[in-house]
Backbone bond lengths (Angstrom), bond angles and torsions (degrees), N, CA, C in turn:
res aa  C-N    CA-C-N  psi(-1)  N-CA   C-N-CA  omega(-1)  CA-C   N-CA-C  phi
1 X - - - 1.447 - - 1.523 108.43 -
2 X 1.383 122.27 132.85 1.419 128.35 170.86 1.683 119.03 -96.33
3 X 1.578 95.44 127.83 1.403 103.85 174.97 1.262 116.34 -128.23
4 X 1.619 111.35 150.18 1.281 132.14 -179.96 1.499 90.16 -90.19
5 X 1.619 108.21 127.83 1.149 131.59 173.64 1.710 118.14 -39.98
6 X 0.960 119.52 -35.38 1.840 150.33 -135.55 1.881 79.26 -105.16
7 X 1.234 126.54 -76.96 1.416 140.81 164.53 1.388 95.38 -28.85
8 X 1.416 148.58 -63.08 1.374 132.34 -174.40 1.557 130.36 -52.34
9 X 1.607 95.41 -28.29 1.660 84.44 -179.93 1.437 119.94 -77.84
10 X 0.980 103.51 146.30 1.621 115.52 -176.01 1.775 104.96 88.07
11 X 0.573 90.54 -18.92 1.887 91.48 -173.92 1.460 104.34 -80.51
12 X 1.790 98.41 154.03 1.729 92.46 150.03 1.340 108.98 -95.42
13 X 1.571 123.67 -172.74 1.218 106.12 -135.82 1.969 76.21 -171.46
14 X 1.190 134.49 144.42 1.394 139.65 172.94 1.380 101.15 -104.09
15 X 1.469 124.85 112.69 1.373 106.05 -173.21 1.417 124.15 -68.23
16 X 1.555 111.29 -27.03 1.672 123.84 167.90 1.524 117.47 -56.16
17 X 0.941 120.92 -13.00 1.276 133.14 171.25 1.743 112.68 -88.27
18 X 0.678 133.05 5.07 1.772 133.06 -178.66 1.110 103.85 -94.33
19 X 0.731 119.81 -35.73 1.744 118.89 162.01 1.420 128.70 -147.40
20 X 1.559 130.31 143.15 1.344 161.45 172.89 1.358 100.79 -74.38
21 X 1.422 111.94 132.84 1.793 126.82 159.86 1.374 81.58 -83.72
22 X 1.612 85.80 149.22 1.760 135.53 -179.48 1.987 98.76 -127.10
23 X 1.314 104.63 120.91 0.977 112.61 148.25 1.635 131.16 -32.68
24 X 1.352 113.08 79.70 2.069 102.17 171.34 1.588 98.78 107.12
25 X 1.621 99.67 11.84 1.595 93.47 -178.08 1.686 125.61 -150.55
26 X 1.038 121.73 168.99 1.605 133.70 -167.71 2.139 91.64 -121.35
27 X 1.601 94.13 112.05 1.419 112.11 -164.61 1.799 91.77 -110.27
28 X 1.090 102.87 128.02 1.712 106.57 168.45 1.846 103.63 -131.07
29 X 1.476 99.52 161.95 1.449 123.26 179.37 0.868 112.78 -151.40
30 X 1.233 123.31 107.84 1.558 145.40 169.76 1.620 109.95 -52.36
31 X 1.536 128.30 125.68 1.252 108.12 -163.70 1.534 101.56 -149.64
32 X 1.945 103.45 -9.81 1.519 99.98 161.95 1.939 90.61 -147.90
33 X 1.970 110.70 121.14 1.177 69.95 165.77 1.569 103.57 -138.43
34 X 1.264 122.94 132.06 1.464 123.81 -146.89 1.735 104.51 -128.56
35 X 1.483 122.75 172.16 1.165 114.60 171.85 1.765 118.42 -67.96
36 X 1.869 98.08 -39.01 1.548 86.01 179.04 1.637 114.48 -112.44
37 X 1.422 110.86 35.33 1.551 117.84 130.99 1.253 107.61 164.96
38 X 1.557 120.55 -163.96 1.491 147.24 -165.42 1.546 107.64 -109.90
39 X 1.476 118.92 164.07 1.208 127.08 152.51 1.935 87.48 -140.70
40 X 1.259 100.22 137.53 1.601 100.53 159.39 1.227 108.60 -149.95
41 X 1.483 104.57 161.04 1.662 116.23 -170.82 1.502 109.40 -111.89
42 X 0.947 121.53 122.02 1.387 129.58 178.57 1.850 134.41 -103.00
43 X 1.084 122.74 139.44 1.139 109.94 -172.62 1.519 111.23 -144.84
44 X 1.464 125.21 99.30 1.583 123.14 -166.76 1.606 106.65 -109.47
45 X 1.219 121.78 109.67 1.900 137.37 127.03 1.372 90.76 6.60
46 X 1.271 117.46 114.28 1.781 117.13 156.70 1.618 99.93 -60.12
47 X 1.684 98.73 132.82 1.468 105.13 177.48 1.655 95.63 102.96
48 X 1.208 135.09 -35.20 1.513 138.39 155.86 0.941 128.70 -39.07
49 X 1.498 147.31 149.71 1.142 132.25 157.06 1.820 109.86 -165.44
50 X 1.813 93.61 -162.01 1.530 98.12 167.32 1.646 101.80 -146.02
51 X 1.160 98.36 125.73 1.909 115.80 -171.44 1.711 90.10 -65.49
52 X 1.344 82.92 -177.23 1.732 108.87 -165.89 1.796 109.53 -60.99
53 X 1.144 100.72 107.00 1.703 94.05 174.57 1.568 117.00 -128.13
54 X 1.366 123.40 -174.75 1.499 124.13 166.20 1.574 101.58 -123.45
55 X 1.627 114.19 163.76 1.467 115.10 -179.52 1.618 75.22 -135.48
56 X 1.616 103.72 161.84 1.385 110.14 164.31 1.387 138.05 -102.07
57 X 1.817 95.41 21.55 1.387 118.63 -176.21 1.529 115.16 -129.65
58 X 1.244 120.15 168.20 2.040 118.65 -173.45 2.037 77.76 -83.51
59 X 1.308 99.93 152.55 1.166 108.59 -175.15 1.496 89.59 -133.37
60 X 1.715 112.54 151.25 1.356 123.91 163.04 1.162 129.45 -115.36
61 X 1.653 142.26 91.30 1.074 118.50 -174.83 1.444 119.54 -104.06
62 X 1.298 115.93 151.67 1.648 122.49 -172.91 1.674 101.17 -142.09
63 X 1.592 86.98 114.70 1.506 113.86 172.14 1.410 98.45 -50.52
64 X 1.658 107.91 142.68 1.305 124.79 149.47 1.530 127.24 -122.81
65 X 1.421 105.08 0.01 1.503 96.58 -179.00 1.577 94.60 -176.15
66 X 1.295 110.88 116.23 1.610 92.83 160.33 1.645 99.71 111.77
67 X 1.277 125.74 169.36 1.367 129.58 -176.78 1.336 81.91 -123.56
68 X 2.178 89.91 152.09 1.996 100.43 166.52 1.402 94.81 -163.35
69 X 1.558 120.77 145.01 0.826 128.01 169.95 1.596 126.75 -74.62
70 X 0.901 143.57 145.39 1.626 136.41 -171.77 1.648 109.43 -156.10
71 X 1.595 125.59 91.08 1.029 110.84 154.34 1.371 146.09 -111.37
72 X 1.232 126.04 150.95 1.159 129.13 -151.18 1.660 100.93 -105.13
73 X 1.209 118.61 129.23 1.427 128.25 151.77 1.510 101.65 67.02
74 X 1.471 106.96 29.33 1.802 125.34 -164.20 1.696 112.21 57.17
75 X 1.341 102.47 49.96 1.278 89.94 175.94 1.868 91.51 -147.79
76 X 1.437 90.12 115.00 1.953 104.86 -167.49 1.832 103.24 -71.05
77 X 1.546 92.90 133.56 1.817 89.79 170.17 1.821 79.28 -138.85
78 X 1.642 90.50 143.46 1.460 101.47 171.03 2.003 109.22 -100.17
79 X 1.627 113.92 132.20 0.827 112.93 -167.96 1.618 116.01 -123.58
80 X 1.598 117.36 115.59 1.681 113.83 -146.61 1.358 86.78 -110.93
81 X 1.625 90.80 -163.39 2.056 110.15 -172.46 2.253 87.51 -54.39
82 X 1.452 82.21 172.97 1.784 71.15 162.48 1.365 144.97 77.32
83 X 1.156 96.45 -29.55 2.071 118.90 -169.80 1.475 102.00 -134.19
84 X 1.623 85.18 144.59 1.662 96.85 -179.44 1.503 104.87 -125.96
85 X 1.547 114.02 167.85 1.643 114.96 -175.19 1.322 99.74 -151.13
86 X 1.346 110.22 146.67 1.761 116.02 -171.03 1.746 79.34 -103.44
87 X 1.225 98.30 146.38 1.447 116.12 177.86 1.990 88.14 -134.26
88 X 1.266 115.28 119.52 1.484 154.59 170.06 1.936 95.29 -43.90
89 X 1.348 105.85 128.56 1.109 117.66 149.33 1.678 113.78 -60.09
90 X 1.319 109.71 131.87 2.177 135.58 163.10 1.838 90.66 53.88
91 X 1.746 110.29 43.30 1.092 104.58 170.08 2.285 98.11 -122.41
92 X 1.476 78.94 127.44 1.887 72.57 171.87 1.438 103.12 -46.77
93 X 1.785 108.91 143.05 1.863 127.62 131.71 1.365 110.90 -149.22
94 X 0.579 91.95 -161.69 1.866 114.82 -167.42 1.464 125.12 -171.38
95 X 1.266 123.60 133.85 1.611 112.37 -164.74 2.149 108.09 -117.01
96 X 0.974 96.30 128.48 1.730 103.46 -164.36 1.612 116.64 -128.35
97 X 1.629 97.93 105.23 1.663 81.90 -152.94 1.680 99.63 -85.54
98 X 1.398 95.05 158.41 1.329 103.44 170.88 1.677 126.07 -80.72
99 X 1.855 99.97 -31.68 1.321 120.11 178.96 1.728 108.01 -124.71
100 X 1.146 104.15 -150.49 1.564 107.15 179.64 1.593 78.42 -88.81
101 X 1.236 125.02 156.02 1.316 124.84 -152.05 2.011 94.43 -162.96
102 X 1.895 114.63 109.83 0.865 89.91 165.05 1.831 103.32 -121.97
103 X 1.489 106.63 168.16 1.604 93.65 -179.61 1.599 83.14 -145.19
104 X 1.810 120.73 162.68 1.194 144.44 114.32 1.457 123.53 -58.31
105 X 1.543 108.56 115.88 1.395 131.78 172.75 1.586 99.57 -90.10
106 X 1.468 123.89 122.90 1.559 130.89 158.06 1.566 113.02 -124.27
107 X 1.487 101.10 121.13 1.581 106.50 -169.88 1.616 114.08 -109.96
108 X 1.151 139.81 101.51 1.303 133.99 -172.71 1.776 117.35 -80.98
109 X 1.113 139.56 111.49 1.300 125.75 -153.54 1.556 93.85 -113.47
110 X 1.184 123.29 -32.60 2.025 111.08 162.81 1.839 115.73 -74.39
């Protein structure tokens, strides 16, 4: 189901629903986006992913569906429905799903 950001406030809201897997692809939805941070919704194709990067903020991610691998600074944590993981500000990770794999990304930038 697609939502206009603006439509979320005040509402409840299914978080598995913010975004649809795409065949061959890594699906995001912007769902807060502010000066002092993000919320985004993610949704990765088993076999999808995002290679090794840095952010310049502590990042939070919390599984919503699906198992994925994610390691940080070469050090693998698997992250399922349910569980969340602080991923380190200007530290390499990368997220590698094991299944169809969805998560909430929350980025705090103050």
């Amino acid at each position: 189901m697609n939502y206009d950001p603006k439509e979320l406030i005040g509402n409840t809201t299914d978080l598995k629903s913010l975004t649809d897997y795409q065949a061959g692809s890594v699906v995001s939805r912007m769902v807060i986006n502010k000066k002092s941070g993000t919320v985004t919704a993610f949704a990765f194709e088993k076999g999808e992913g995002l290679s090794e990067h840095t952010a310049p903020f502590d990042a939070l991610v919390i599984g919503l569906e699906g198992e994925a691998e994610i390691p940080i600074a070469g050090v693998s944590h698997t992250v399922k429905e349910g569980q969340m993981l602080i991923m380190p500000a200007n530290v390499p990770h990368a997220v590698h799903p094991l299944t169809r794999f969805k998560m909430m990304l929350v980025m705090i930038h103050e």
